[in-house]
VEXVOMAR-412703 format. One record per atom (N, C-alpha, C, O): x, z, y; residue in one letter. Coordinates in steps of 0.2 Angstrom, whole numbers, padded with zeros to 4 digits, always signed. Atoms other than C-alpha are relative to their C-alpha. Layout:
N
XZYa;...
***
This chain:
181
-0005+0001+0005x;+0059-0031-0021x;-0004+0002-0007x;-0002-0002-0011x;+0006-0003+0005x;+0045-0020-0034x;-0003-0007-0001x;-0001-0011-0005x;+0006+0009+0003x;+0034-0036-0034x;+0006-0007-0001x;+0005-0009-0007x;-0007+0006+0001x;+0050-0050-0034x;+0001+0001-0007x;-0002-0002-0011x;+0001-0004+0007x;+0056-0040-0049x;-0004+0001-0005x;-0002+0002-0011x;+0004-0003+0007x;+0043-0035-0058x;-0005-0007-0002x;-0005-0008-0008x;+0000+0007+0004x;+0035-0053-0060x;+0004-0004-0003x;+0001-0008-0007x;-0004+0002+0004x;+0049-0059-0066x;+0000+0004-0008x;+0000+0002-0014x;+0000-0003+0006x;+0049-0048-0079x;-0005-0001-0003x;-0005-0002-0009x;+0005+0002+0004x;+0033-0050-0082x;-0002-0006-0004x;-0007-0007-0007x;+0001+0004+0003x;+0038-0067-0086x;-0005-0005+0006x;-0005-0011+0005x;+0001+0007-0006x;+0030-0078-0069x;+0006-0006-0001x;+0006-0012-0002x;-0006+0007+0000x;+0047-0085-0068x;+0005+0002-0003x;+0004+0006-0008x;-0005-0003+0004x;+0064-0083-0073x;+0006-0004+0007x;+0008-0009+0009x;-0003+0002-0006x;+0076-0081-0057x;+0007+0002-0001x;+0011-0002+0000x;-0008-0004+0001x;+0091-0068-0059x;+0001+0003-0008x;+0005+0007-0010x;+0001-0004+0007x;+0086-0065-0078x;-0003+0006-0002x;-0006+0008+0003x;+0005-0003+0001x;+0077-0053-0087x;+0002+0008+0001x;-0002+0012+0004x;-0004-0008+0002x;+0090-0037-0090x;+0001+0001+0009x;-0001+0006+0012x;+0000-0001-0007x;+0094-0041-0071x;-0008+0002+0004x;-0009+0008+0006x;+0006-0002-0004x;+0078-0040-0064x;-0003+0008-0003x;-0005+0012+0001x;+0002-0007+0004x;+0073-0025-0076x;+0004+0006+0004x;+0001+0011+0006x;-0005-0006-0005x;+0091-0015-0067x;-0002+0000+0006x;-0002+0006+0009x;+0003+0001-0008x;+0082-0022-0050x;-0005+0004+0001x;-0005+0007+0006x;+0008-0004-0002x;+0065-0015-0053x;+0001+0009+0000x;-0003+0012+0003x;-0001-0004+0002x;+0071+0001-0059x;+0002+0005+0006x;+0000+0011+0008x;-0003-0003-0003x;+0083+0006-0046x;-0005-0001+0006x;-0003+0003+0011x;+0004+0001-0006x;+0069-0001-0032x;-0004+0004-0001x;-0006+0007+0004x;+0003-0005+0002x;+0058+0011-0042x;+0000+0005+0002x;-0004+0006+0007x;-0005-0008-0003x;+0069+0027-0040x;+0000+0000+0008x;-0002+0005+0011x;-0001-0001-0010x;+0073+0021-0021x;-0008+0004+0002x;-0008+0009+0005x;+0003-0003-0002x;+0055+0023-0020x;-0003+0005-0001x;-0005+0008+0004x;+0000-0008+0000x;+0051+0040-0028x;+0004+0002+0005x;+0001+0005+0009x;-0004-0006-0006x;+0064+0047-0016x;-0004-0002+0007x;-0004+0003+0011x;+0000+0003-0004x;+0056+0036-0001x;-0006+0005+0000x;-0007+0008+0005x;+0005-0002-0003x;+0040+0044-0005x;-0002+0008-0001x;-0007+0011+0001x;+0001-0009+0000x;+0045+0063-0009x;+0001+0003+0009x;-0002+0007+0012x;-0003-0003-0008x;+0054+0062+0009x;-0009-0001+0002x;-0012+0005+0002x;+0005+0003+0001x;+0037+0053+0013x;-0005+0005+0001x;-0007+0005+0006x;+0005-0004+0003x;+0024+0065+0007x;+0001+0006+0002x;-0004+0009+0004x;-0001-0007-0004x;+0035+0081+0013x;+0000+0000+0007x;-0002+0005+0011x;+0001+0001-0010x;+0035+0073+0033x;-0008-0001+0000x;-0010+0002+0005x;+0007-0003-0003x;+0017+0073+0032x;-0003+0003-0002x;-0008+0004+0001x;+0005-0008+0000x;+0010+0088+0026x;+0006+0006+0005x;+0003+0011+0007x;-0001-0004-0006x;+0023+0098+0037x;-0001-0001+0006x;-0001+0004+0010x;+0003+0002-0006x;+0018+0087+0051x;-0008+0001+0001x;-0009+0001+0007x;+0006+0001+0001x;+0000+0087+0047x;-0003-0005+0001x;-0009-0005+0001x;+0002+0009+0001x;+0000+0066+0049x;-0004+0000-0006x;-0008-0005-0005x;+0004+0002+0006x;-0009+0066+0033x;-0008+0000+0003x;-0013-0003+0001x;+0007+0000-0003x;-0025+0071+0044x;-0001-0007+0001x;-0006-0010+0001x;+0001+0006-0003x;-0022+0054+0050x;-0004-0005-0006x;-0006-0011-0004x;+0001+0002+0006x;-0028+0048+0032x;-0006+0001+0000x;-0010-0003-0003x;+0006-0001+0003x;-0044+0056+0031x;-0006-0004+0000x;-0009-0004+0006x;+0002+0006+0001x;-0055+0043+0026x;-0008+0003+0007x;-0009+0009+0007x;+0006+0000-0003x;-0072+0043+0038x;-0005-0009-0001x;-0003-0015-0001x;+0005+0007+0000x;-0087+0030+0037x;-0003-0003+0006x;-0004-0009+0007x;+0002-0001-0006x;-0092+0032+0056x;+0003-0008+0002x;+0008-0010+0001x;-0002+0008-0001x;-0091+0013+0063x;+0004-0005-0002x;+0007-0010+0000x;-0004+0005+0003x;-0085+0005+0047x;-0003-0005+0003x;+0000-0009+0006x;+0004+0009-0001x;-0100-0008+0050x;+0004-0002+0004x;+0008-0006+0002x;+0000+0006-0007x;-0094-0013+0067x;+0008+0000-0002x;+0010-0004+0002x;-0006+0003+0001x;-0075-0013+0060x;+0000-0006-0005x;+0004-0010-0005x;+0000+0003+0002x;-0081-0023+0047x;-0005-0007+0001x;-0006-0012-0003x;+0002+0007-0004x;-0090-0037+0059x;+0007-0002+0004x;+0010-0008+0004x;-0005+0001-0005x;-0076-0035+0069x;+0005-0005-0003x;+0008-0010+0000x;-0003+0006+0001x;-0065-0042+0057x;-0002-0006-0004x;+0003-0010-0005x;+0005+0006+0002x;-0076-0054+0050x;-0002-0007+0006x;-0001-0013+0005x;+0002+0003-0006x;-0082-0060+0065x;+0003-0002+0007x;+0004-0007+0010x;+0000+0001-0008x;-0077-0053+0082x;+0008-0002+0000x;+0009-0006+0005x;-0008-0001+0000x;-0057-0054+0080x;+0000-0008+0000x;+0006-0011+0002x;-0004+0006-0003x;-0058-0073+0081x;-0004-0003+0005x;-0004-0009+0005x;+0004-0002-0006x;-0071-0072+0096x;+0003+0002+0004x;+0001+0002+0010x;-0002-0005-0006x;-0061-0062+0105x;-0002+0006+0002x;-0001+0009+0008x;+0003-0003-0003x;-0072-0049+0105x;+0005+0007+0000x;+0010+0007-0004x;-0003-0006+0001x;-0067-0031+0109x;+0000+0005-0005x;-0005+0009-0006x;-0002-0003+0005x;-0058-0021+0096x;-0006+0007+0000x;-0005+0010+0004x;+0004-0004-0001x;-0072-0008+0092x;+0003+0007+0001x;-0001+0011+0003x;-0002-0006+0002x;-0061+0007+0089x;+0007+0000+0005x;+0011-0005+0006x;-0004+0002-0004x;-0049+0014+0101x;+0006+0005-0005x;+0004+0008-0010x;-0006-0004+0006x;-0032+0022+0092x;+0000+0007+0007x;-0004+0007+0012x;-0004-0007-0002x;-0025+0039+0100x;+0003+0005-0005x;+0003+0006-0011x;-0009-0003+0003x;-0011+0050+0096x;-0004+0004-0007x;-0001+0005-0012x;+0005-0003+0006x;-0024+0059+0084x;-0004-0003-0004x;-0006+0000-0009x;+0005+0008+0003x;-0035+0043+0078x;+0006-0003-0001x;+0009-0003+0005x;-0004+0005+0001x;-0022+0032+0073x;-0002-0006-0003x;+0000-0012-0001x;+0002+0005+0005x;-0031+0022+0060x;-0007+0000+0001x;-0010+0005+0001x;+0009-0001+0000x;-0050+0015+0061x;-0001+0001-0007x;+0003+0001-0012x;+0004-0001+0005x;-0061+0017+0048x;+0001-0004-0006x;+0002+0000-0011x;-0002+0004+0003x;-0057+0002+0038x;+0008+0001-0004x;+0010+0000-0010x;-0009-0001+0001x;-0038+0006+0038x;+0000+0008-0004x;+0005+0010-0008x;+0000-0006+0004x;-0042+0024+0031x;-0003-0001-0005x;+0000+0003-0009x;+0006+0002+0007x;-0054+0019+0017x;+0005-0005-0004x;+0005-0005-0010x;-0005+0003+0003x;-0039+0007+0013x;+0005+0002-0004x;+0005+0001-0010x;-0003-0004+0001x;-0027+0019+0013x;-0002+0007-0005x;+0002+0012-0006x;+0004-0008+0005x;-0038+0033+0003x;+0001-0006-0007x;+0004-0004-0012x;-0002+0004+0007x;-0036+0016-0012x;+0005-0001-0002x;+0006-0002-0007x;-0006-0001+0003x;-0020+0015-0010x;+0002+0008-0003x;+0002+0009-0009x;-0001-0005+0003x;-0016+0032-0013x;-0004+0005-0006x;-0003+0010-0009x;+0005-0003+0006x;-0031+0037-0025x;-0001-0005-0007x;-0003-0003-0013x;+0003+0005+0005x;-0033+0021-0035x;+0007-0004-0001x;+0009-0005-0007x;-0005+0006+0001x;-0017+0009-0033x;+0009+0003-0003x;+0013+0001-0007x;-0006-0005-0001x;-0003+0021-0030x;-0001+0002-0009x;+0001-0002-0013x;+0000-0002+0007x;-0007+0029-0047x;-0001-0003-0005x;-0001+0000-0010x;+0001+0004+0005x;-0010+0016-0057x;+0005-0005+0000x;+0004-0009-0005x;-0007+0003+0002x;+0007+0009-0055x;+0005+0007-0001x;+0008+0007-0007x;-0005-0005+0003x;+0017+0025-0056x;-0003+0003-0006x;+0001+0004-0011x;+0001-0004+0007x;+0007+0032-0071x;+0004-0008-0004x;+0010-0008-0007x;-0002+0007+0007x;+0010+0014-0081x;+0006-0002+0003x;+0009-0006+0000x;-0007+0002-0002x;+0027+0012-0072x;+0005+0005-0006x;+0009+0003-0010x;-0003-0006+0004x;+0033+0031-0080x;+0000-0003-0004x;+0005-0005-0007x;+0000+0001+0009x;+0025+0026-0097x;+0005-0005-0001x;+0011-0004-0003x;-0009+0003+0001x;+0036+0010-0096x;+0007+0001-0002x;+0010-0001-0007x;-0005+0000-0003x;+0050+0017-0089x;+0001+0006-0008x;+0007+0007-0010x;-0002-0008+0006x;+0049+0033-0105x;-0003-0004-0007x;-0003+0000-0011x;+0003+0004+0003x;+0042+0020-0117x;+0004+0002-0009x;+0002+0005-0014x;-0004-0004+0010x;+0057+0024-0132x;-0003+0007+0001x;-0004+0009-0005x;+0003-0005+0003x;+0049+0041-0130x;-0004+0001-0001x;-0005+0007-0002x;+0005-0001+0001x;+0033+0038-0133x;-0002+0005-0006x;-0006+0009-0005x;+0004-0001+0006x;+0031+0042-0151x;+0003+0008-0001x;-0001+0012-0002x;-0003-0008-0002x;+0044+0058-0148x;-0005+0005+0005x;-0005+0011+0005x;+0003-0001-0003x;+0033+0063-0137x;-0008+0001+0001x;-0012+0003+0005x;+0009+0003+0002x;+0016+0058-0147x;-0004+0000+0005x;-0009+0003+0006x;+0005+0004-0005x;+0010+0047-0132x;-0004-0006-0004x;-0009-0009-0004x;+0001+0008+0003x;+0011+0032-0144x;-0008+0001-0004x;-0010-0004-0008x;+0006-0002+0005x;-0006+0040-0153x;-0006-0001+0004x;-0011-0002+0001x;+0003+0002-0005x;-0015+0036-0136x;-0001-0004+0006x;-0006-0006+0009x;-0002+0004-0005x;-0005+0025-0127x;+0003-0008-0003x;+0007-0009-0008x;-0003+0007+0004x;-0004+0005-0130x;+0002-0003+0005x;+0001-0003+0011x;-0005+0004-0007x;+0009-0005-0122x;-0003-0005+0004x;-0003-0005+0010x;+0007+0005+0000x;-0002-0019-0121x;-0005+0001+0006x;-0006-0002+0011x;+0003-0003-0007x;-0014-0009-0109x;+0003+0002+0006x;+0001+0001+0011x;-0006-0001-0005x;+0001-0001-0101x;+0002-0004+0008x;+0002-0003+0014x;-0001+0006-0002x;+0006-0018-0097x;-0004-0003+0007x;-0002-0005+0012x;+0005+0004-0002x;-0009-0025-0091x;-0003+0006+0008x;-0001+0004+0013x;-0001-0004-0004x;-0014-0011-0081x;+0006+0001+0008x;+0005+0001+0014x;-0006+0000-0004x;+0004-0009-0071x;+0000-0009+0004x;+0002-0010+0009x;+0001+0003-0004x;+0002-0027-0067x;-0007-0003+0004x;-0007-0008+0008x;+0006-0001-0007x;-0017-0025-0059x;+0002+0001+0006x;+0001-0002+0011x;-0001-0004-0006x;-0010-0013-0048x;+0005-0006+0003x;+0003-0009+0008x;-0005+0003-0006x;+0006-0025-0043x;-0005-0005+0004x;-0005-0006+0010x;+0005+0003-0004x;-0008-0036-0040x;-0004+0001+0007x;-0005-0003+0012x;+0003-0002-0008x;-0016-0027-0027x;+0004+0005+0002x;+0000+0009+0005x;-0004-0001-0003x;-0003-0020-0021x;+0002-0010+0004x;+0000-0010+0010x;-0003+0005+0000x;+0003-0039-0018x;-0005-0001+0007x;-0003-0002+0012x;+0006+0005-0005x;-0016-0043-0009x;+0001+0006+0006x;-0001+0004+0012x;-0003-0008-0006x;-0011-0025+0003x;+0004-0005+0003x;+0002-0008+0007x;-0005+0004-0004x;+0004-0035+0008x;-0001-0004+0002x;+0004-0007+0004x;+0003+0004-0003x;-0006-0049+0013x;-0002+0000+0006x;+0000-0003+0011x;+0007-0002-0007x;-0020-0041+0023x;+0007+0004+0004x;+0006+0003+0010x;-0004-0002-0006x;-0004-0033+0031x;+0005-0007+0002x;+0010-0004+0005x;-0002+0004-0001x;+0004-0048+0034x;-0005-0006+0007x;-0004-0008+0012x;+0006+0004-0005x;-0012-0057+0041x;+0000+0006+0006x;+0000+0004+0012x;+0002-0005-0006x;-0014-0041+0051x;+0004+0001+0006x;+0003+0002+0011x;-0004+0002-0008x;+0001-0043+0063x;-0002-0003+0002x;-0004-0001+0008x;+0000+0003-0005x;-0004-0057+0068x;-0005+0000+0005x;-0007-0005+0008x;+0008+0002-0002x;-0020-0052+0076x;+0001+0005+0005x;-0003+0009+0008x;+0001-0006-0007x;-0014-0042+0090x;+0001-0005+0007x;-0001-0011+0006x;-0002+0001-0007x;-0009-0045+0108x;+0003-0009-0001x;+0001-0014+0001x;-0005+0008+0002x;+0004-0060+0103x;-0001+0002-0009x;-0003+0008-0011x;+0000+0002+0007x;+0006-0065+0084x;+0004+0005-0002x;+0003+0006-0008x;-0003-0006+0003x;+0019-0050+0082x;-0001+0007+0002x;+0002+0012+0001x;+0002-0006-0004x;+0012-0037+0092x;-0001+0007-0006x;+0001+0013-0005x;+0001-0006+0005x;+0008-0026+0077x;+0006+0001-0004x;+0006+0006-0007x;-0003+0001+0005x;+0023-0031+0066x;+0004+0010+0002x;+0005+0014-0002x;-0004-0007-0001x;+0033-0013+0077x;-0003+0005-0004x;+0001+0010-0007x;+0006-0007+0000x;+0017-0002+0073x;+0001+0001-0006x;+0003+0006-0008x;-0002+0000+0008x;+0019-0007+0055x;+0006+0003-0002x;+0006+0006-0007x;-0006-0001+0001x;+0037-0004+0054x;+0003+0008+0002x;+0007+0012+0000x;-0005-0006-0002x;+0041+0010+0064x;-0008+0007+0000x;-0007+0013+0001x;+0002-0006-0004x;+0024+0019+0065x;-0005+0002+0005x;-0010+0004+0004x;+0002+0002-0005x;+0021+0017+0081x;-0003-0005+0006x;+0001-0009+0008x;+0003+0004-0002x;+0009+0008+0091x;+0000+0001+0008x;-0002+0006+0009x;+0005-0002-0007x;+0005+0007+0112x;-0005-0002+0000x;-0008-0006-0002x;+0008+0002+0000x;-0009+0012+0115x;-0001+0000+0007x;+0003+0002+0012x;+0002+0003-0009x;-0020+0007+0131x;-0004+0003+0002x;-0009+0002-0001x;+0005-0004-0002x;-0027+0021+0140x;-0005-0001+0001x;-0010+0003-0001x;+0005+0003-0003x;-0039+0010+0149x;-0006-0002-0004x;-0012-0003-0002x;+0005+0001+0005x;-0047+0005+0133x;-0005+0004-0001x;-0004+0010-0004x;+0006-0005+0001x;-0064+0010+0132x;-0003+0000-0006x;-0003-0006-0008x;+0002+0000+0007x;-0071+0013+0114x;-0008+0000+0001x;-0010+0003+0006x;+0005+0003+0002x;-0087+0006+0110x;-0004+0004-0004x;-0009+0001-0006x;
***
């Protein structure tokens, strides 16, 4: 809804109108600060956040793999477990979204979103809307290509939806028998 909304505004097209889509992005905004305070607080009291910690160890062979062996059939290099959940590729992902992509839309989203107070607030002496702008929509940008490669990546399991659960709820089965490489 974030991406729907905010090209429109940005002027891609012109769907539900401008003031409409501006109420949309706003309130899809908010939903998401609260989705990711909840977010944020369940894994540092759970300690899931280790699950984030980026490592280098078998990028190469994740990055042949999806290159290469994934339409070979070859065997997935990396095996998941309740304490590994994500390979090497998938945490180096996720260390950009939250280091690089995540903050480059919420900084240039707030400044937006507080824009009449800029000058009250003498940001307007170091802040141009213009880069604001352009900025906020880099990031939707890649944010956009994130929802992509996860899009493409359901289909690359067991059947064509096999991963769509894992993505949604979290949860993945994992196969004891699989031996890591």
């Amino acid at each position: 809804m974030l991406l729907f909304s905010g090209f429109e505004i940005h002027g891609s097209y012109d769907w539900q109108g401008f003031e409409n889509a501006v109420n949309m992005h706003r309130a899809a905004a908010w939903s998401l600060v609260t989705l990711w305070i909840f977010a944020i607080f369940w894994h540092f009291t759970t300690g899931e956040w280790k699950q984030y910690v980026p490592t280098l160890k078998k990028v190469d062979a994740m990055i042949k793999y999806y290159l290469l062996g994934i339409f070979m059939r070859a065997p997935h290099p990396f095996r998941q477990t309740m304490l590994r959940k994500h390979n090497p590729l998938q945490r180096l992902a996720y260390l950009f979204l939250w280091v690089v992509i995540s903050p480059m839309i919420w900084l240039t989203g707030w400044s937006y979103l507080f824009y009449a107070r800029w000058e009250q607030w003498h940001l307007d002496q170091f802040l141009v809307l213009e880069q604001v702008a352009f900025y906020h929509a880099l990031g939707a940008f890649m944010m956009l290509v994130f929802l992509i490669a996860h899009i493409y990546l359901i289909t690359t399991g067991r059947t064509v939806w096999a991963h769509m659960r894992a993505m949604i709820t979290g949860w993945e089965e994992i196969d004891p028998h699989h031996e890591e490489k």
